[in-house]
Jmol script that loads the backbone (N, CA, C; Angstrom):
load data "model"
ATOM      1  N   UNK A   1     -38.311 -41.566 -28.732  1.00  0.00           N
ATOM      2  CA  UNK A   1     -37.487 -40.434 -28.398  1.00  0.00           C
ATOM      3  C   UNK A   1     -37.003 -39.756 -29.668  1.00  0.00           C
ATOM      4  N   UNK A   2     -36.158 -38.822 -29.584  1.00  0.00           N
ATOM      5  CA  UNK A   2     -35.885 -38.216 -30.934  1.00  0.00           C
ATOM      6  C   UNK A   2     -34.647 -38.552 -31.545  1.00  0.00           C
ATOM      7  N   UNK A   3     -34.680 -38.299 -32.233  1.00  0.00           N
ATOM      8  CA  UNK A   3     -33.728 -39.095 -33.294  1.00  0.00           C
ATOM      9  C   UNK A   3     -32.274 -38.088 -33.122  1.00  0.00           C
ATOM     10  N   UNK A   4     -31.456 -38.577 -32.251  1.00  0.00           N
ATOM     11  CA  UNK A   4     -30.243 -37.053 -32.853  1.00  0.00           C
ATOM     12  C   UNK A   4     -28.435 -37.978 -33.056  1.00  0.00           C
ATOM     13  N   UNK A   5     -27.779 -37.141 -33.554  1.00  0.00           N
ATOM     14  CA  UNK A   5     -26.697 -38.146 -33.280  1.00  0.00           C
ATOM     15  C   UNK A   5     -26.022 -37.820 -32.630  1.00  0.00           C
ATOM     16  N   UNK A   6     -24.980 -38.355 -32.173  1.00  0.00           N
ATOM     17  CA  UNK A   6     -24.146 -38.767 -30.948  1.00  0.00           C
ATOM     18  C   UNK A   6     -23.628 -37.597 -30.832  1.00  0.00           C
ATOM     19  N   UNK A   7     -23.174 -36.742 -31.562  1.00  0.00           N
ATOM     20  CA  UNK A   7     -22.995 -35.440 -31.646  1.00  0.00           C
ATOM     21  C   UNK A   7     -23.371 -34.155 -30.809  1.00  0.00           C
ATOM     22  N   UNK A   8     -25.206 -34.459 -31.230  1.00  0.00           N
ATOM     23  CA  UNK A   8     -25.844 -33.787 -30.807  1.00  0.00           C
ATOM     24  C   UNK A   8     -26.473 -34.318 -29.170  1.00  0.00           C
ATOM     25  N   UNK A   9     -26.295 -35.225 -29.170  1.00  0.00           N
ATOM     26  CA  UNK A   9     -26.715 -35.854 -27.579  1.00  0.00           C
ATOM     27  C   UNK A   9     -25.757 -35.235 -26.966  1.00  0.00           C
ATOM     28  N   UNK A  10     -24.189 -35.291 -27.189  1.00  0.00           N
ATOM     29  CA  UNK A  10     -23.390 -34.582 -26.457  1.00  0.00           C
ATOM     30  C   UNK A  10     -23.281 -33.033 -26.293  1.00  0.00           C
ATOM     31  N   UNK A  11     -24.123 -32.545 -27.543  1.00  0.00           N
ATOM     32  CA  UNK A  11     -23.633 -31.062 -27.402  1.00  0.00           C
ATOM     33  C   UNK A  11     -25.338 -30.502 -25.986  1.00  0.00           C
ATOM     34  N   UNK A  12     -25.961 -31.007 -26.184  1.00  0.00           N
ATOM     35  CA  UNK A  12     -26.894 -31.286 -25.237  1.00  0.00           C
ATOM     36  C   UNK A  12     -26.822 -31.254 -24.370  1.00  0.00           C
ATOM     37  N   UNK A  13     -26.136 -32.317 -23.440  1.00  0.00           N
ATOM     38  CA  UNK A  13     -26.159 -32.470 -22.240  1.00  0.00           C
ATOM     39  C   UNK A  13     -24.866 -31.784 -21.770  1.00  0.00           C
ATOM     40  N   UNK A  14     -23.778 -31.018 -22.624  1.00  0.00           N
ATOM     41  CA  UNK A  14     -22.991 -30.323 -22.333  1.00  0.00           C
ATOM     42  C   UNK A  14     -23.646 -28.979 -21.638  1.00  0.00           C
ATOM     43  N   UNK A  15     -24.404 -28.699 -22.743  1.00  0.00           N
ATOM     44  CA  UNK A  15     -25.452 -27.063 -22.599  1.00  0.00           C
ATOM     45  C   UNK A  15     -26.354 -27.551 -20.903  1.00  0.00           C
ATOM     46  N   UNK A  16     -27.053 -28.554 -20.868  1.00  0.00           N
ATOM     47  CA  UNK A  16     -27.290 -28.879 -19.868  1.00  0.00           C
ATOM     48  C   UNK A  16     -26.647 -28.817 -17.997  1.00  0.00           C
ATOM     49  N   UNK A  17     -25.301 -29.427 -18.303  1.00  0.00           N
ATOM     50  CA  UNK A  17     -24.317 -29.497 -17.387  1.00  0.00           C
ATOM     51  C   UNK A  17     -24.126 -27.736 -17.478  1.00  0.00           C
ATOM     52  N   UNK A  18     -23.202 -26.941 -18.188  1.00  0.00           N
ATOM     53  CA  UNK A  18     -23.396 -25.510 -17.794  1.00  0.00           C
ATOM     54  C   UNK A  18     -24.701 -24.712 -17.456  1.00  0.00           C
ATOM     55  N   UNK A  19     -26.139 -24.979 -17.574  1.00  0.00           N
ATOM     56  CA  UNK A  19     -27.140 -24.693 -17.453  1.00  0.00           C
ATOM     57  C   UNK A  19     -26.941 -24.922 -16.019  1.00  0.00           C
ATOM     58  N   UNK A  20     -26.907 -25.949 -15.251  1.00  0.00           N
ATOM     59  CA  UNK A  20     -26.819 -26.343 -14.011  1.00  0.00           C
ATOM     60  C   UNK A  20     -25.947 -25.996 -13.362  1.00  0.00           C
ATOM     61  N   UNK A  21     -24.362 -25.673 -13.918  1.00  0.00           N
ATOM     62  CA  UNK A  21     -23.358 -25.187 -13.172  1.00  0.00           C
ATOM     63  C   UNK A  21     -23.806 -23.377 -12.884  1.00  0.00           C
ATOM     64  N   UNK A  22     -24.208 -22.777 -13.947  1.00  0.00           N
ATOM     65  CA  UNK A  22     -24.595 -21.824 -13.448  1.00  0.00           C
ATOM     66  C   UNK A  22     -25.901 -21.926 -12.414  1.00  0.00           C
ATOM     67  N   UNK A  23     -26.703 -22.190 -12.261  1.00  0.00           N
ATOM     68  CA  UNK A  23     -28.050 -21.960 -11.516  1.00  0.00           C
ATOM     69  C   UNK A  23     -27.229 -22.242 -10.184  1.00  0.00           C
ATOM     70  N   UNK A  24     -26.430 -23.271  -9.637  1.00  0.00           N
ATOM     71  CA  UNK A  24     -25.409 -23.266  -8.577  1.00  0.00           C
ATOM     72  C   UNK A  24     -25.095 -22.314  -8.243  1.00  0.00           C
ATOM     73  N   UNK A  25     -24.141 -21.815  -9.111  1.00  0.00           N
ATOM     74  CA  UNK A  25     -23.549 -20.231  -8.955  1.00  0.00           C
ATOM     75  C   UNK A  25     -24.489 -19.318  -8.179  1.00  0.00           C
ATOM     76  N   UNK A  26     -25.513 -18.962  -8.824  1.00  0.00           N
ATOM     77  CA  UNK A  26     -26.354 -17.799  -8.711  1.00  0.00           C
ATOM     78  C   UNK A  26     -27.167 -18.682  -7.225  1.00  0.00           C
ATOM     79  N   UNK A  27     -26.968 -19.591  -7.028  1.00  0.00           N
ATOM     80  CA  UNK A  27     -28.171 -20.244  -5.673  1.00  0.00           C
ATOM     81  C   UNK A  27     -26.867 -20.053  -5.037  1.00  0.00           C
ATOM     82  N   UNK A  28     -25.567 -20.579  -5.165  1.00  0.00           N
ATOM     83  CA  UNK A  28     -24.530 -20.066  -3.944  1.00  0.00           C
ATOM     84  C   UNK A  28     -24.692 -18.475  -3.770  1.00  0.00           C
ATOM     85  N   UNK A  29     -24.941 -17.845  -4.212  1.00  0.00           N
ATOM     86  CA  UNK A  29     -24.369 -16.321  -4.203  1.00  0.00           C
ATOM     87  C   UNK A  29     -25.802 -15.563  -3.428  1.00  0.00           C
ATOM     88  N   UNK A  30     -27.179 -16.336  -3.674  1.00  0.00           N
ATOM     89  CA  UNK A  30     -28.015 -16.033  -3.184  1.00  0.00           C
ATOM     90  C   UNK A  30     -28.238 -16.359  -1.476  1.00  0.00           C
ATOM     91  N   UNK A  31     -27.545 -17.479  -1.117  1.00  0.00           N
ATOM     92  CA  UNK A  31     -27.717 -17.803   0.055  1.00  0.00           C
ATOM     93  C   UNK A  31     -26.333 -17.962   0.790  1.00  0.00           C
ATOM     94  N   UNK A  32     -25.393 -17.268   0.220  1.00  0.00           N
ATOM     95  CA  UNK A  32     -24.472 -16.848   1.580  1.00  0.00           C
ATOM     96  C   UNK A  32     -25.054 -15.823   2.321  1.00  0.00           C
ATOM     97  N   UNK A  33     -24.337 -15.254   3.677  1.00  0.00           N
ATOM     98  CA  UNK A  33     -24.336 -14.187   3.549  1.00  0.00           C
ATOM     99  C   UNK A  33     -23.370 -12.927   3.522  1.00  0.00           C
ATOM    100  N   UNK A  34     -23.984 -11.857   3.398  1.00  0.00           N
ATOM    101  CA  UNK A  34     -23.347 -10.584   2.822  1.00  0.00           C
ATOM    102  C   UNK A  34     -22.078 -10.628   3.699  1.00  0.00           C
ATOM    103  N   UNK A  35     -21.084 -10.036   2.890  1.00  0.00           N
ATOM    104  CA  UNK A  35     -19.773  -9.819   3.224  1.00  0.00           C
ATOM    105  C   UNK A  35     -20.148  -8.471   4.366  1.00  0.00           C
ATOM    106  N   UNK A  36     -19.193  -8.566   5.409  1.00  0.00           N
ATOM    107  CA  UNK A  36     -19.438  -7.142   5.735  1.00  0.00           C
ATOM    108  C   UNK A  36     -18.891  -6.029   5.637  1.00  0.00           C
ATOM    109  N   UNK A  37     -19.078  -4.589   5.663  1.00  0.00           N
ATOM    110  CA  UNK A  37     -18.320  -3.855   5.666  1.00  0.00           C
ATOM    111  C   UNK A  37     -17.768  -3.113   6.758  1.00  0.00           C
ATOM    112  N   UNK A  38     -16.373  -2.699   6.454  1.00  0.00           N
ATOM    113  CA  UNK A  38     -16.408  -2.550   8.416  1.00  0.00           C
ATOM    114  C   UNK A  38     -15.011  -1.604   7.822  1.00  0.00           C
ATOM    115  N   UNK A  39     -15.710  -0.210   8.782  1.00  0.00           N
ATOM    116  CA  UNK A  39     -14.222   1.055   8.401  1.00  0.00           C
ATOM    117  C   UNK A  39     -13.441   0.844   9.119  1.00  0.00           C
ATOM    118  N   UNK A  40     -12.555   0.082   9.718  1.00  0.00           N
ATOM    119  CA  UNK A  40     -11.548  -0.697  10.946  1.00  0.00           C
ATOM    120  C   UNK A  40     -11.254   0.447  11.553  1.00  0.00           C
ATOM    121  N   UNK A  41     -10.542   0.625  13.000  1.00  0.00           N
ATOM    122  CA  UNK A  41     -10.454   1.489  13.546  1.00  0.00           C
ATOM    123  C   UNK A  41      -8.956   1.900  13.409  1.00  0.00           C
ATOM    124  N   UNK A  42      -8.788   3.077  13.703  1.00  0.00           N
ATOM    125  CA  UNK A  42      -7.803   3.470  13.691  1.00  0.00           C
ATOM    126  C   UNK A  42      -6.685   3.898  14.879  1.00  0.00           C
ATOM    127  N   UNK A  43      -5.392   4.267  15.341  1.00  0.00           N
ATOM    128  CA  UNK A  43      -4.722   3.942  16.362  1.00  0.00           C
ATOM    129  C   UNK A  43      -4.125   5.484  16.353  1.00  0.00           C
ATOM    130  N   UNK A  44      -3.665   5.812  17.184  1.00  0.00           N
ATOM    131  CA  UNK A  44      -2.988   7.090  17.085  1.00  0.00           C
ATOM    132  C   UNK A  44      -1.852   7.410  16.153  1.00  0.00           C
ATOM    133  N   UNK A  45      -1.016   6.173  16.339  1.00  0.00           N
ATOM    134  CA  UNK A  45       0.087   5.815  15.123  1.00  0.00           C
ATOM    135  C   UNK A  45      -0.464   5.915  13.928  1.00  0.00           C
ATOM    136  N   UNK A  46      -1.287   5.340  13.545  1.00  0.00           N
ATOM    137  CA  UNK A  46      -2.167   5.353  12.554  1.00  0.00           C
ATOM    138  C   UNK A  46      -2.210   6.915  11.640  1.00  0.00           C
ATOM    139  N   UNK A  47      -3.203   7.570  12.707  1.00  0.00           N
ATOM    140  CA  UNK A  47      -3.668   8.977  12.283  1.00  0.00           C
ATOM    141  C   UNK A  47      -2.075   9.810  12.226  1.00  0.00           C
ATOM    142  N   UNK A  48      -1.420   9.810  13.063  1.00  0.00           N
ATOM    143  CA  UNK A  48      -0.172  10.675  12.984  1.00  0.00           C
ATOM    144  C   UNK A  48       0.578  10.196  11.542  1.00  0.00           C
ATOM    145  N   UNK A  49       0.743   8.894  10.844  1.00  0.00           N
ATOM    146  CA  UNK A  49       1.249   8.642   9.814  1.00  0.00           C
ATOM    147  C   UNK A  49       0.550   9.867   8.877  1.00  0.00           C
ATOM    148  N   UNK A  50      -0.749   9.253   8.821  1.00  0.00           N
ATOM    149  CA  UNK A  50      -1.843   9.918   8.024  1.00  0.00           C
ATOM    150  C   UNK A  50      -1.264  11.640   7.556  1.00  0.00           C
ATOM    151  N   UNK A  51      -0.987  12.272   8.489  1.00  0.00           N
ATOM    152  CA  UNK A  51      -0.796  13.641   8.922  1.00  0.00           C
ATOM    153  C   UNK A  51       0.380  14.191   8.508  1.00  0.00           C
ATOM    154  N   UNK A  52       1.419  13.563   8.913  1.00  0.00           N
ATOM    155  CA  UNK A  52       2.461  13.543   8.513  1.00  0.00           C
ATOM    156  C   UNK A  52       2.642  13.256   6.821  1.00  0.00           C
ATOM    157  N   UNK A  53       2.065  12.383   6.290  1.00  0.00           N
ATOM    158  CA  UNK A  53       2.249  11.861   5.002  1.00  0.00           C
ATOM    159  C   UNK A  53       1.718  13.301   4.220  1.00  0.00           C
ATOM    160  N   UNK A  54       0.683  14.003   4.554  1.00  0.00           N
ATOM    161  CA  UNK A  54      -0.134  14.636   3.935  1.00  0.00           C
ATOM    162  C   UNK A  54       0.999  16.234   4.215  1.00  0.00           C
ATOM    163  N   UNK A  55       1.163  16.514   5.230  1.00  0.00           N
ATOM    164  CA  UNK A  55       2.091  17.987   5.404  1.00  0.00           C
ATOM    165  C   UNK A  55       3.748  17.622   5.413  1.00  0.00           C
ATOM    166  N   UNK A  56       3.942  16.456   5.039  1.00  0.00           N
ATOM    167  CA  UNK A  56       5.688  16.265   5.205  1.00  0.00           C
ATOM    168  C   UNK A  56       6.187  16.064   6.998  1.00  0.00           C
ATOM    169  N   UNK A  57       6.433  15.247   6.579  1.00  0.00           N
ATOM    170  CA  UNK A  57       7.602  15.526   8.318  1.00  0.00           C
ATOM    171  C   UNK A  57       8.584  16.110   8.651  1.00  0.00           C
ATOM    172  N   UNK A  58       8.898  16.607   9.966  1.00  0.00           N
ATOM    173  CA  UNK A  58       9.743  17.445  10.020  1.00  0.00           C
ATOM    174  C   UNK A  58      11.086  16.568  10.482  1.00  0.00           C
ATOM    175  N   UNK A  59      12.018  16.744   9.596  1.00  0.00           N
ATOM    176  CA  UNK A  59      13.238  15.736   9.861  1.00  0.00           C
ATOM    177  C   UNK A  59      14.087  16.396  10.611  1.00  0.00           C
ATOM    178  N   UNK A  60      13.726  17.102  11.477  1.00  0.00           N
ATOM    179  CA  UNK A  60      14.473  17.121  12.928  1.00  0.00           C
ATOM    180  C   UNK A  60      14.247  16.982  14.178  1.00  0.00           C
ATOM    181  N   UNK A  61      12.446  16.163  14.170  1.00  0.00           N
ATOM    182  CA  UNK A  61      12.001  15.490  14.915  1.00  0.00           C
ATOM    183  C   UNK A  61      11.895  14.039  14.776  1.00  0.00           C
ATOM    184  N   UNK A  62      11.750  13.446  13.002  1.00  0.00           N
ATOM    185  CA  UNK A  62      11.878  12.416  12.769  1.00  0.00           C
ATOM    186  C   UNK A  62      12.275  11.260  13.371  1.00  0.00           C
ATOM    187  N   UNK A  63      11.493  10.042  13.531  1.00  0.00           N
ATOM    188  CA  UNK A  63      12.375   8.668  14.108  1.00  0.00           C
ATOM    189  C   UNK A  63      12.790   8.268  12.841  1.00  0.00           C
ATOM    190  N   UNK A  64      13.247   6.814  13.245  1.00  0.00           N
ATOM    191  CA  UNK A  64      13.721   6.034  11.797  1.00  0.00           C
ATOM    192  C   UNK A  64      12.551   5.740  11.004  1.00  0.00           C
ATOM    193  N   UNK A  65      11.762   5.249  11.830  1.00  0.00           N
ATOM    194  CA  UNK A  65      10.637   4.785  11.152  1.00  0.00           C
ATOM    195  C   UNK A  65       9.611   5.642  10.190  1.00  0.00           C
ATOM    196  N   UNK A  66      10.139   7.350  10.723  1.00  0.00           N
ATOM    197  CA  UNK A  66       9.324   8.043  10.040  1.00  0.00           C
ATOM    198  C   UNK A  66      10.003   8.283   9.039  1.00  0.00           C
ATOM    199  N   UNK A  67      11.350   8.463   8.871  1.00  0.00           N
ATOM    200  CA  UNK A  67      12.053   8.149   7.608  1.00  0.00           C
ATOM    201  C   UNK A  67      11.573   7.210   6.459  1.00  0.00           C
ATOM    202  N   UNK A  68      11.280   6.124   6.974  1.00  0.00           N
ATOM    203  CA  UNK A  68      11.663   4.448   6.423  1.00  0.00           C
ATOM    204  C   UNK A  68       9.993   4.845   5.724  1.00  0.00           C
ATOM    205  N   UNK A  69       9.707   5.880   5.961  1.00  0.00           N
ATOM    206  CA  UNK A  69       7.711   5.979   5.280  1.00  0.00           C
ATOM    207  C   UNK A  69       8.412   6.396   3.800  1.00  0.00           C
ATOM    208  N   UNK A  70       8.998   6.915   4.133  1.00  0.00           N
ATOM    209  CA  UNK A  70       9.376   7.711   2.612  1.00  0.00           C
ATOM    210  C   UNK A  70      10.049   7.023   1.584  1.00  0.00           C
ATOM    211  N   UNK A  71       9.468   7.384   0.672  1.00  0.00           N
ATOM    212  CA  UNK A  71       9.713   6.249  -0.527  1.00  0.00           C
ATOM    213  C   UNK A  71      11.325   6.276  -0.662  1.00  0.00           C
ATOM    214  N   UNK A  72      11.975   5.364  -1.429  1.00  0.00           N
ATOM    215  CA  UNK A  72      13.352   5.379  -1.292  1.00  0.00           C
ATOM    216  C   UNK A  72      14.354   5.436   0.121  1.00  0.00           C
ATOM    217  N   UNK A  73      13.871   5.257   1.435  1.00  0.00           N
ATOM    218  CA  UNK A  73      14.441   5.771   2.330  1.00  0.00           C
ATOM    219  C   UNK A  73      14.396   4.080   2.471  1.00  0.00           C
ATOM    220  N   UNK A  74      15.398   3.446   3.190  1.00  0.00           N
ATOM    221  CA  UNK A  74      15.513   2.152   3.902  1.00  0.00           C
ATOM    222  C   UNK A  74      15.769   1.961   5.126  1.00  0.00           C
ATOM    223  N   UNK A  75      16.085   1.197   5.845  1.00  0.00           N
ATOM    224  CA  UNK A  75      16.159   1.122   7.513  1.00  0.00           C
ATOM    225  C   UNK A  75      17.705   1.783   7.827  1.00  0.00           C
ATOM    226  N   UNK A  76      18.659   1.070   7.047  1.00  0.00           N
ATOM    227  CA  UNK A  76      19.845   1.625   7.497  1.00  0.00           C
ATOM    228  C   UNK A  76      19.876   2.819   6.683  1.00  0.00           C
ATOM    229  N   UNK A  77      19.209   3.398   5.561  1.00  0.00           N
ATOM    230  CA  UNK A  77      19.598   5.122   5.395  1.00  0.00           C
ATOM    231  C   UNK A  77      18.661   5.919   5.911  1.00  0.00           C
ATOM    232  N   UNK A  78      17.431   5.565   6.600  1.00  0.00           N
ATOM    233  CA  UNK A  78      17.206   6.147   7.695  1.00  0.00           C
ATOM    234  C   UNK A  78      18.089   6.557   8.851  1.00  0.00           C
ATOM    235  N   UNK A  79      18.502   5.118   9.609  1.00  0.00           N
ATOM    236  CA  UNK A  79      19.555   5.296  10.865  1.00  0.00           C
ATOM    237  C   UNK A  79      20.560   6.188  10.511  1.00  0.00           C
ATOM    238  N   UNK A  80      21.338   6.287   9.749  1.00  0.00           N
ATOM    239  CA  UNK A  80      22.514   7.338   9.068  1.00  0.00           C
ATOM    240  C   UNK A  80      21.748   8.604   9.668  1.00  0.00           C
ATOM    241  N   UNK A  81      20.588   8.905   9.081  1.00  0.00           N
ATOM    242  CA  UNK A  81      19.984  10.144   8.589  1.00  0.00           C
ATOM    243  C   UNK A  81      19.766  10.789  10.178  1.00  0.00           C
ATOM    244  N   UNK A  82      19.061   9.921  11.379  1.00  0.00           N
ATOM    245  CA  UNK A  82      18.963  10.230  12.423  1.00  0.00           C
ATOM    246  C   UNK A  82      20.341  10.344  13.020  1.00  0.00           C
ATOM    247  N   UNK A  83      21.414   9.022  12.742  1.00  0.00           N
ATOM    248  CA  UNK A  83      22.973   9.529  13.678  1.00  0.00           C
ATOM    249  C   UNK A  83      23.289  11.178  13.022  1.00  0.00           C
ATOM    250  N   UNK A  84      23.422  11.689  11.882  1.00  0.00           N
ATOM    251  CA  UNK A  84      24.061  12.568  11.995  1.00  0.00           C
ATOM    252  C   UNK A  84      22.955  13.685  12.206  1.00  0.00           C
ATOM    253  N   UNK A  85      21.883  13.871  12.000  1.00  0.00           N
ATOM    254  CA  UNK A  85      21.023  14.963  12.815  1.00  0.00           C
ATOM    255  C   UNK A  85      21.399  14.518  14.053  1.00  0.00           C
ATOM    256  N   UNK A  86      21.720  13.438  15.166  1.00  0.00           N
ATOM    257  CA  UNK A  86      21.888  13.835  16.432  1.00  0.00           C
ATOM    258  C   UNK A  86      23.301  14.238  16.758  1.00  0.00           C
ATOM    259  N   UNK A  87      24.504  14.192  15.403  1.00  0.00           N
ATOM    260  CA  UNK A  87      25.608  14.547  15.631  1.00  0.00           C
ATOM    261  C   UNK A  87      25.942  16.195  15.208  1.00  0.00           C
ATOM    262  N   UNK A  88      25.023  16.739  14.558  1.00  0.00           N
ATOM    263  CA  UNK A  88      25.133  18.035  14.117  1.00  0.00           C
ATOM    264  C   UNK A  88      23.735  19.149  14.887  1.00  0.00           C
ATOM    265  N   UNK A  89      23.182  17.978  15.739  1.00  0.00           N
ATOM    266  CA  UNK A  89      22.089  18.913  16.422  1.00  0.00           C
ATOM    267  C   UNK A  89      20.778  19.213  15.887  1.00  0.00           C
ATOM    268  N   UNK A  90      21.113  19.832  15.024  1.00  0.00           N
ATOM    269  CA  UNK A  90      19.655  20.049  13.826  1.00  0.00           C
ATOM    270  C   UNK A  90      20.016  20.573  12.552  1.00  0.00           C
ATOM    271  N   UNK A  91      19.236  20.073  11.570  1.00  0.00           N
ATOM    272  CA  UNK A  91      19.218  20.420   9.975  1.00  0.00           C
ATOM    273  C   UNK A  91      18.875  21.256  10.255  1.00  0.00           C
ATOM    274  N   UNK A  92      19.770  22.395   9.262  1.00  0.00           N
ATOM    275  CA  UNK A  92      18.904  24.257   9.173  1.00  0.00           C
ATOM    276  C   UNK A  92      18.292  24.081   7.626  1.00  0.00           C
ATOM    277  N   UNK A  93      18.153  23.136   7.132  1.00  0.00           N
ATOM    278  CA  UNK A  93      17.571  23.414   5.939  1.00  0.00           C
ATOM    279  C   UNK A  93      17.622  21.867   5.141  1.00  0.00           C
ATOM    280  N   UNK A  94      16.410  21.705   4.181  1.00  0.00           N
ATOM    281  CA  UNK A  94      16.178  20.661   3.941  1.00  0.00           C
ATOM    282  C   UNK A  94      17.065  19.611   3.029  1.00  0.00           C
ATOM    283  N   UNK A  95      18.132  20.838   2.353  1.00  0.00           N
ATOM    284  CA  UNK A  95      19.190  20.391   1.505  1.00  0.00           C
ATOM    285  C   UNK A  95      20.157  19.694   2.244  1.00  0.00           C
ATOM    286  N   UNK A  96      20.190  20.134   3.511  1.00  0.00           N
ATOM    287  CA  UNK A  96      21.552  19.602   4.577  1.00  0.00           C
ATOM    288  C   UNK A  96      21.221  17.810   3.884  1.00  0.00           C
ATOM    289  N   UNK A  97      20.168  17.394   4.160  1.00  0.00           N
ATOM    290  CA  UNK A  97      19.853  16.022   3.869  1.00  0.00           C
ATOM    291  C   UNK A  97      21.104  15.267   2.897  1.00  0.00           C
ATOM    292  N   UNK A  98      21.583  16.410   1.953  1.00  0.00           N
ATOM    293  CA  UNK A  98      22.394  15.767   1.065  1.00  0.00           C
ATOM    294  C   UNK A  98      24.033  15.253   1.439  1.00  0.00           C
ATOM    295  N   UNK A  99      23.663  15.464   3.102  1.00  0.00           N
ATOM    296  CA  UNK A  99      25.622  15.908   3.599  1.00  0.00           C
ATOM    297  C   UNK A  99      25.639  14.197   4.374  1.00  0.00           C
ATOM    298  N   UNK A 100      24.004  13.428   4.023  1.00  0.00           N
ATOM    299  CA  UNK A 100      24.222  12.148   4.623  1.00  0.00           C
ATOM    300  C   UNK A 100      24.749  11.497   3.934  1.00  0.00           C
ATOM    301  N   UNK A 101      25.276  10.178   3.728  1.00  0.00           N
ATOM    302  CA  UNK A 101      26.177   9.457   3.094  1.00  0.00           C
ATOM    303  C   UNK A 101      24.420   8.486   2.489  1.00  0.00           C
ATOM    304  N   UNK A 102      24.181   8.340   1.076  1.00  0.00           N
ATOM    305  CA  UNK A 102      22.978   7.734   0.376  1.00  0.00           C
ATOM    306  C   UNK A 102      22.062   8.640  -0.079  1.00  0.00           C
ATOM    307  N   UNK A 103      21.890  10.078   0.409  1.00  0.00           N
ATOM    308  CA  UNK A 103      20.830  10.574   0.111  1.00  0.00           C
ATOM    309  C   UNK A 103      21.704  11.714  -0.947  1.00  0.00           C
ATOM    310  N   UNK A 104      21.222  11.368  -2.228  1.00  0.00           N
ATOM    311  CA  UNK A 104      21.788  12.412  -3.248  1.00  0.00           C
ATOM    312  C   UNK A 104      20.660  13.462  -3.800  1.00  0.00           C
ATOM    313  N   UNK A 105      21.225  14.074  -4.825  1.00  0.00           N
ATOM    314  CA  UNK A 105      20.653  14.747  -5.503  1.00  0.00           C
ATOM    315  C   UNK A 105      18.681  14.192  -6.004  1.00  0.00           C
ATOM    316  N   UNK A 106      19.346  12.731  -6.698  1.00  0.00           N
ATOM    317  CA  UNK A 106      17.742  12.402  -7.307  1.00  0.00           C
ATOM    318  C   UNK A 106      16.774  12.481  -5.929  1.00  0.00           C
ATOM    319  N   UNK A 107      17.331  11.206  -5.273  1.00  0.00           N
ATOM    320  CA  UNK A 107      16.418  11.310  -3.446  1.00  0.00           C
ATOM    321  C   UNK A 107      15.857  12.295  -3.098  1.00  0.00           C
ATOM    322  N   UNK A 108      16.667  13.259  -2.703  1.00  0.00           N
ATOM    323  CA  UNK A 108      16.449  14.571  -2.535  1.00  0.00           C
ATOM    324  C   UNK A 108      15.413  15.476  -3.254  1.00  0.00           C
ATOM    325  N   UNK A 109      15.220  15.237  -4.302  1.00  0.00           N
ATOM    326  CA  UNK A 109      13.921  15.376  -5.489  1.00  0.00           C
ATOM    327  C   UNK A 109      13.041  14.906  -5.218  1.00  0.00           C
ATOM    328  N   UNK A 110      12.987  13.324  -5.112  1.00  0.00           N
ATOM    329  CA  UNK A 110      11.725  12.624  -4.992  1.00  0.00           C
ATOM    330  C   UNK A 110      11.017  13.092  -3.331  1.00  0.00           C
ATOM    331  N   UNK A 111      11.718  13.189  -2.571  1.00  0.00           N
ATOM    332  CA  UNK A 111      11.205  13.061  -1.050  1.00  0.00           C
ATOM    333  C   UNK A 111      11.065  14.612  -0.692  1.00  0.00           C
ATOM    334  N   UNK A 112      11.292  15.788  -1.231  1.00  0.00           N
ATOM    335  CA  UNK A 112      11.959  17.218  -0.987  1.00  0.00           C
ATOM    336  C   UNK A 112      10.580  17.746  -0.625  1.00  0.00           C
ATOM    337  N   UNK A 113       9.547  17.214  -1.049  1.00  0.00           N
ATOM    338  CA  UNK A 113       8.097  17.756  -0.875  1.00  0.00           C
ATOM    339  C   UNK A 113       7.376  16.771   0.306  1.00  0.00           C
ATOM    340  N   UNK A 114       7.702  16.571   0.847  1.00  0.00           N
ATOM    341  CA  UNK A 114       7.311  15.056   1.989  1.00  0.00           C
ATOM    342  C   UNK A 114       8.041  15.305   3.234  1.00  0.00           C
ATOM    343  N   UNK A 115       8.931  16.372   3.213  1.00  0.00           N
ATOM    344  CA  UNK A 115      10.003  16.386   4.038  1.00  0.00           C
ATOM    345  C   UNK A 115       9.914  18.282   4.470  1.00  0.00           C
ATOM    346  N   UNK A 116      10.457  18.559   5.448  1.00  0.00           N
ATOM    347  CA  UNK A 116      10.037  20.103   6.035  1.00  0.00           C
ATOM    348  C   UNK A 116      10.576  20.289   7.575  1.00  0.00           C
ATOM    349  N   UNK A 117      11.187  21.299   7.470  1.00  0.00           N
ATOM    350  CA  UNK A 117      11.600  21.525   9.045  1.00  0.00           C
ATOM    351  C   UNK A 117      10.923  22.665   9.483  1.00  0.00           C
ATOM    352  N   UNK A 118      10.507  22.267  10.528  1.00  0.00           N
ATOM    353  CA  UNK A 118       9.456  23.087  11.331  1.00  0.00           C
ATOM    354  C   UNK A 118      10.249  24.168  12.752  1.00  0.00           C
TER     355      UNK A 118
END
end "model"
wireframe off; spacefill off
backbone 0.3
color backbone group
């Protein structure tokens, strides 16, 4: 056999062992099968988010939940936002937003383009 030293026997059968760990690899990957792809379906809730996200909602039809989409908005400064639109009837304008107790000036910035009364 050949002459090597202990060294080299090990660096050997190291290269060996990864030689084999890969060919595994590539024989697992060859004989699964394919992941699938699948465009999941969508729900009416679904598409109306969609719609809404894209033209703003109108926050004098708004639920909580359509609030709670909007970044910075939370469950209870949503609810606020719906009690006093049902205590003043309807927002005439998108600034009214600021007469809720949480929604200030910055808020009002970030969400002002997401938001629209129809």
């Amino acid at each position: 056999m050949l002459d090597l030293t202990k060294n080299e026997k090990i660096a050997i059968v190291s290269l060996l062992v990864l030689l084999l760990a890969g060919m595994g690899v590539i024989l697992y990957q060859r004989t699964r099968p394919c992941a699938e792809v699948t465009v999941g379906s969508f729900e009416f809730e679904d598409l109306e988010e969609i719609i809404q996200t894209k033209s703003g909602i109108d926050i004098n039809q708004a639920s909580v939940r359509d609030f709670e989409r909007l970044e910075g908005i939370g469950e209870s400064l949503a609810k606020r936002i719906v009690a006093y639109r049902q205590s003043i009837g309807r927002f005439s304008s998108v600034d009214e937003l600021k007469n809720v107790k949480g929604v200030g000036p910055k808020l009002l910035a970030r969400i002002k383009d997401r938001v629209s009364i129809r």
